[in-house]
KEGU-783687 format. One record per residue: x, y, z of N, C-alpha, C in turn. Coordinates in steps of 0.001 Angstrom, whole numbers, padded with zeros to 6 digits, always signed. Each point is the difference from the previous one (the first is absolute). Last residue first. Example, Ala and Ser with C-alpha at 12.3 -4.5 7.8 and 13.67 -1.06 7.14 Angstrom:
2
+012850-002250+007080+000820+001190+000060-000770+001090+000730+000290-005720-000070-000890+001190+000000+000900+001200+000000
END
This chain:
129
+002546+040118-020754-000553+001328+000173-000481+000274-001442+002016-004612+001143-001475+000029-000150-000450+001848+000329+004557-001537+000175-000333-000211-001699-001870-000291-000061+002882+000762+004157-000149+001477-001398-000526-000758-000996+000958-002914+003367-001229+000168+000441-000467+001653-001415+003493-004585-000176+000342+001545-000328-001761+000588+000379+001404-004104-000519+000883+000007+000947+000017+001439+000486-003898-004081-001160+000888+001344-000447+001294+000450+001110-003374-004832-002565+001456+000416+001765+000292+001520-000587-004763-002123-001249+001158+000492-000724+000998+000514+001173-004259-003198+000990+000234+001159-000443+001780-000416-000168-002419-004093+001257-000767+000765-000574+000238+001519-000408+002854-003194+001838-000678-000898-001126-001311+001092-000442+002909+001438+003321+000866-000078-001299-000755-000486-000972-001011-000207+004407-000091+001521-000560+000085+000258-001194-000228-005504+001884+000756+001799+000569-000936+001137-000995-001518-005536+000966+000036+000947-000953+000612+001384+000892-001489-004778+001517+001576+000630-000142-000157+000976-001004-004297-001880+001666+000722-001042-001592+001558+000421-000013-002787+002256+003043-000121-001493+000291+000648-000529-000545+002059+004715-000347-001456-000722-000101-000329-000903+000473+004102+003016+002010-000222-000732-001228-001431-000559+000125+004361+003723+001798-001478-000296+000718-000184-001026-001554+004043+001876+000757+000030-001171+001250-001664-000611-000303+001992+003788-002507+000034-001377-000627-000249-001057+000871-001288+005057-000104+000240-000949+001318-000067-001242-001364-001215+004726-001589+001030-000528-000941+000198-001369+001147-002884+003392+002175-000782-000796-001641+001319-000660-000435+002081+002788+003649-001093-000918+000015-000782-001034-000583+003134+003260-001624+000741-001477+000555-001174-000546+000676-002008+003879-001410+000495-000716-001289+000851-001330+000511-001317+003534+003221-001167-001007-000645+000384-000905-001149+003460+003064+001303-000490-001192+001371-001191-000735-000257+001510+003558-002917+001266-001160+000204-000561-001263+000628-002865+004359-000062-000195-000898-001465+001199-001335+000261-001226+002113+004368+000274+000660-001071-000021-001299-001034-001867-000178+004528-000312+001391+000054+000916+000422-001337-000991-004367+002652+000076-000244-001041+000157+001392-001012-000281-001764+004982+000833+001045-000335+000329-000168-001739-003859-002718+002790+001476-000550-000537+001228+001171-000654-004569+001482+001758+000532-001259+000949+001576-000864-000048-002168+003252-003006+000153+000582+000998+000795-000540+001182-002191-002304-004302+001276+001140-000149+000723+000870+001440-004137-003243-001554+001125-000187+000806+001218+000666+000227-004182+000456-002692-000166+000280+001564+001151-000359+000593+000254-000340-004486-000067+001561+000401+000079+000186+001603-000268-004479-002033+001637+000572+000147-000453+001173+000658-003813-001949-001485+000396-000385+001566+001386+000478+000143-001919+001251-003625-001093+000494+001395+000894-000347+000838+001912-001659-004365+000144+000909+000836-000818+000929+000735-000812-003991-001362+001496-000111+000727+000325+001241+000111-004532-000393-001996+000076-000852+001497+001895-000012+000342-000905+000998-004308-000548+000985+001230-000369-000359+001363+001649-002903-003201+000821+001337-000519-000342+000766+001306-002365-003515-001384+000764-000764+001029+000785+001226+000514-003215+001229-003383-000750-000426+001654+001033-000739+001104+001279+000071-004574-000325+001665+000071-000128-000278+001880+000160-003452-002397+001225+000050+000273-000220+001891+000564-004252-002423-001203+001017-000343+000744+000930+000310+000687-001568+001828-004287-000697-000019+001031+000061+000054+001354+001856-001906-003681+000832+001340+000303-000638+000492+000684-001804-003910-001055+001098-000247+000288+000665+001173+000916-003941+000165-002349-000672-000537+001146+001810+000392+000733-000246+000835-004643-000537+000929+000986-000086-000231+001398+003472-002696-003865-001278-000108+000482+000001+001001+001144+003983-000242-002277-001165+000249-001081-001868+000194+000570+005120+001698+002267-000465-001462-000009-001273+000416-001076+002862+003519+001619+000626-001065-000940-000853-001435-000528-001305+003309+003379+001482+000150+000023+000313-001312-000055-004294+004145+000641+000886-001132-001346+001092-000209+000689-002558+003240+001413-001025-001330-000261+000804-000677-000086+002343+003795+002995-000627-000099-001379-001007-001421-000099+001167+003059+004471+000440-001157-000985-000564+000194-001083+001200+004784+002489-001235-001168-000370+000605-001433-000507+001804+004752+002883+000155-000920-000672-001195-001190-000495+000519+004077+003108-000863-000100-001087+000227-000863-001117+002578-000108+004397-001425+000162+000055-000799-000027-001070+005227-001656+000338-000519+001156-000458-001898-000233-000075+004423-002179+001488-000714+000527+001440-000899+000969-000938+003666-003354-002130-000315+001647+000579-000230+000898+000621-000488-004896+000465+001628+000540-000013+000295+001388-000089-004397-001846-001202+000041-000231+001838+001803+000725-000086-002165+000245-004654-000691+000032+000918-000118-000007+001648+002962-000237-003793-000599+001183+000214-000901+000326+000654+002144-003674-000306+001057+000687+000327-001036+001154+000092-002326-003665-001215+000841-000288+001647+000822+001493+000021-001705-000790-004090-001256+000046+000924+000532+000237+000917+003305-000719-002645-000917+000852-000466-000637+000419+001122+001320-004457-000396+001154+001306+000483-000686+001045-000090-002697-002927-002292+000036-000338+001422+000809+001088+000837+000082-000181-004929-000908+000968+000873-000279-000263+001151+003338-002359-001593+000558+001443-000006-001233+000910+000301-000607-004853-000646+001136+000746+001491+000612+001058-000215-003351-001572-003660-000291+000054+001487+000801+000526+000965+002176-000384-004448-001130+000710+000204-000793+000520+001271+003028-003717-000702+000863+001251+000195-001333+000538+000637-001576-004540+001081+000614+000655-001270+000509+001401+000148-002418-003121+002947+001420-000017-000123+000852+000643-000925-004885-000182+000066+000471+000608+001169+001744-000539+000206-002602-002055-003055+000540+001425-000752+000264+000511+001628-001928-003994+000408+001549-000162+000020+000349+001381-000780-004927-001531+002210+000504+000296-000932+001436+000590+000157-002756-002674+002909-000976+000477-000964+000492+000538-001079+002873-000557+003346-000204-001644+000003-001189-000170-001434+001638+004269+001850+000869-000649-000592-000036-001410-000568-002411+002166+003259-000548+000712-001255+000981-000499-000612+000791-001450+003837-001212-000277-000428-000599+000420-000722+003806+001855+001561+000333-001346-000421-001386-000920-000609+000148+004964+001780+000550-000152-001271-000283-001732-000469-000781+000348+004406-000873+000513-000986-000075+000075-001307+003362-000570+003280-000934-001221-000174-001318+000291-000516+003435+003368+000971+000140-001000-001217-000581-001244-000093-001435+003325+002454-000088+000653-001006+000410-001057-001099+000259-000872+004557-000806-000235-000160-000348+000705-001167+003779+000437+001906-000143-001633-000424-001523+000191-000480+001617+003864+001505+000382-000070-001305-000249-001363-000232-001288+001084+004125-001329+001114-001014+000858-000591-001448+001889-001764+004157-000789-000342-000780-000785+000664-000386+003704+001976+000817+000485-001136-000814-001773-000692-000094+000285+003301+003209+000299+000562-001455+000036-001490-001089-000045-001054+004144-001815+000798-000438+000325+000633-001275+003622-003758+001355-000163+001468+000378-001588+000404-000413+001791-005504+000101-000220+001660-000328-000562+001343+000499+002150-005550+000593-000689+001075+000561+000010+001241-000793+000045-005395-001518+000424+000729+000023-000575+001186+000822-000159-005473+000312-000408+001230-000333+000648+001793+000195+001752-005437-000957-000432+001051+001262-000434+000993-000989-000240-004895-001765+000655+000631+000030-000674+001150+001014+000073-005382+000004-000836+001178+000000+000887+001250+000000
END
């Protein structure tokens, strides 16, 4: 029996994004595709990493079916409600510190899925201004 792992409250708001992803993944594998994990990045950076209020998700990101992007939209915003609220608690107070946050290779899906299997590794947070 393998041990269970402990996570941070932070960490499980992100396991639970990618066990989400993973189950839309299972419905459809374009979620691995460039396309997707760059509007995934996208979503995430400008959205919770920023900290920018009038930021909106978009519909789309990448996948063909509505229901899908749908979904991934609804998994989108649910991680970051709950990042937002956590910000305070976890001195998460600049773009650096939320970003190594979301980037935790420690944290993984049911299925072992990282960060990686679903968005674009950036290295450079300028290249989303």
């Amino acid at each position: 029996m393998e041990d269970q792992i402990e996570y941070s409250e932070v960490q499980k708001v992100l396991k639970k994004l990618l066990d989400r992803l993973e189950i839309i993944a299972q419905e459809d594998d374009e979620v691995y595709e460039m396309e997707s994990k760059m509007a995934l990045s996208d979503a995430i950076v400008k959205g919770f990493i920023f900290d920018n209020p009038e930021y909106t998700l978009p519909n789309h990101f990448g996948l063909e079916s509505d229901e899908l992007n749908l979904e991934i939209k609804n998994a989108l915003q649910e991680y970051i409600e709950a990042m937002s609220s956590l910000v305070k608690n976890y001195s998460l107070d600049d773009e650096d510190k939320r970003w190594d946050t979301f980037q935790d290779m420690d944290v993984e899906s049911d299925g072992e899925q990282d960060v990686e299997e679903f968005f674009d590794w950036i290295e450079d947070l300028d290249d989303f201004r």
